[in-house]
N, C-alpha and C positions, 0 to 999 in steps of 0.2 A: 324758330330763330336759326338762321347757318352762323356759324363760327367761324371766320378764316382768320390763321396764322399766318401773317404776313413774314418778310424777309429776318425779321428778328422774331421768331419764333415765340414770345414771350407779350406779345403786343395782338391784339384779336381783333380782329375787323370784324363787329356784328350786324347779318341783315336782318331785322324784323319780318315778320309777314303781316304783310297789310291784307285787310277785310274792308273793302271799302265799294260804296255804289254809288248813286247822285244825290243821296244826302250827306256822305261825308265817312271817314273812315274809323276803323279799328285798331288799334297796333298794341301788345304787349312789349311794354320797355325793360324788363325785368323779369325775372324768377330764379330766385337765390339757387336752387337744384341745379339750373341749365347754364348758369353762371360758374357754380363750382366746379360739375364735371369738366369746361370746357376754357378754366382760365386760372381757376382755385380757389381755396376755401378763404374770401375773405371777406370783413364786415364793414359795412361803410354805416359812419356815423355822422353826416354833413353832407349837403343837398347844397350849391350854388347856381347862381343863375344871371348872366354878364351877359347887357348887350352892349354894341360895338358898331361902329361906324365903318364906313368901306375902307380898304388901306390901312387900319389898324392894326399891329401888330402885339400882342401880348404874350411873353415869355421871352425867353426860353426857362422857364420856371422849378425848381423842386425844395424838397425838404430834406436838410441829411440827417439831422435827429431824429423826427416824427416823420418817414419816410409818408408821401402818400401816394395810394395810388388812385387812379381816377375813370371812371367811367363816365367818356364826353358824349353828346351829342347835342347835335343843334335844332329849333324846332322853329327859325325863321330864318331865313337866309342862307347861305352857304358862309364856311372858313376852308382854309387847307390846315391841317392837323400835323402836327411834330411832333415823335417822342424820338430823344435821343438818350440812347445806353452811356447812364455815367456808372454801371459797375464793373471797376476794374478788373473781375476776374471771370468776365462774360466775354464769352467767344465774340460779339454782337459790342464790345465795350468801343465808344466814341462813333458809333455807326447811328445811322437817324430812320426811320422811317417817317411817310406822311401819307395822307389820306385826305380827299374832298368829304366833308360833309355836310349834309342839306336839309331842308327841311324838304326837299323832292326823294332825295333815295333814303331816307330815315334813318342813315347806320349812324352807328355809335362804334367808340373807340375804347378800346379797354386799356389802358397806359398802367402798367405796376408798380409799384414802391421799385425806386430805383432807379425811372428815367427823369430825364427833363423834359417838359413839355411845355407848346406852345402853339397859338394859331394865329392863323392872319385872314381879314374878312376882305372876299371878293365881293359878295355882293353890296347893293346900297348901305344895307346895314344888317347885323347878324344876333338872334339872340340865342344863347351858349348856355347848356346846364350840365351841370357832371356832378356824380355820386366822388365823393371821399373818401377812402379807409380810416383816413387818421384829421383831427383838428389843424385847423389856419393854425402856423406859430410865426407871426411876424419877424422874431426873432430870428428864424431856424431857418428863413425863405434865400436861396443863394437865386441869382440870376443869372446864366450864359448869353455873349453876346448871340444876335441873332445872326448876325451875318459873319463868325468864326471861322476862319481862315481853314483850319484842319478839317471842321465840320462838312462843309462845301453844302448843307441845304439848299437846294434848288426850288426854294421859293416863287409862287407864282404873281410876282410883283406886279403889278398893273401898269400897262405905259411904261418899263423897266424903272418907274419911280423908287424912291427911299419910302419905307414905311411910316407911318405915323407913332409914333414909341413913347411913352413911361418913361422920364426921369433913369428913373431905376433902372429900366431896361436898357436905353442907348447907354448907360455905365456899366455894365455886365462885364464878368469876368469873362478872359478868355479861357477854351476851353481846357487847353492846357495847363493853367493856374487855377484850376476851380477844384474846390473839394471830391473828391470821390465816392463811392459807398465802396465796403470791402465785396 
């Protein structure tokens, strides 16, 4: 597995190594060891799995009490991935990174207790699974808009259309009015 640290140092772009011939492939999506040296020691207790139609867009998502963090990837289709830094006392605080991920280049995204996160499906349709740290608390769930004036994410919007949005989501706080973590 390679590790990279993208622009907010805290957020890990992982590539698998594939083993694969013309019956089909191999890939290790995990090992708690290679995870800890290279992202930290933490324990995911909740396995999701969300598919999604093309032009969907879901988040920009987090938890401020039961902070969680998440390790994405996709294993049909393609999404663009967003984590944005809600902690205020992070170099990296209100700055976003993103990432293509596919069921072709196999990476997965390691997002931390502390951002917001969220994707949007290019292909036809997109099926999405990520590891947990911490439990759903419907309660505890804030929303950022996606398209946040300060934020400026450079979404790869299809046809430069409006995304397909959640109630919840097109009502998102701005980022500026939204909770923080210390």
């Amino acid at each position: 597995m390679q590790f990279e640290r993208l622009k907010i140092p805290d957020v890990v772009l992982m590539t698998p190594k594939v083993f694969g011939d013309e019956r089909g492939f191999f890939i290790e999506t995990f090992r708690q060891s290679e995870f800890e040296e290279h992202c930290g020691a933490f324990t995911f207790v909740q396995d999701n799995h969300s598919k999604s139609r093309q032009g969907i867009l879901r988040g920009l998502h987090y938890q401020l009490n039961q902070p969680q963090g998440k390790l994405v990837r996709v294993t049909r289709g393609e999404v663009f991935d967003v984590a944005v830094d809600m902690r205020q006392n992070s170099p990296s605080f209100g700055k976003w990174v993103g990432a293509f991920l596919s069921e072709v280049n196999k990476q997965m995204l390691w997002v931390p207790p502390g951002f917001a996160h969220g994707f949007y499906v290019t292909s036809e349709d997109a099926e999405f699974q990520y590891k947990c740290t911490d439990y759903y608390a419907p309660g505890d769930e804030v929303s950022v808009l996606w398209n946040d004036p300060d934020l400026k994410i450079d979404w790869p919007l299809l046809k430069g259309g409006c995304p397909n949005l959640s109630k919840k989501d097109a009502e998102g706080e701005y980022f500026k009015g939204a909770p923080y973590f210390d």
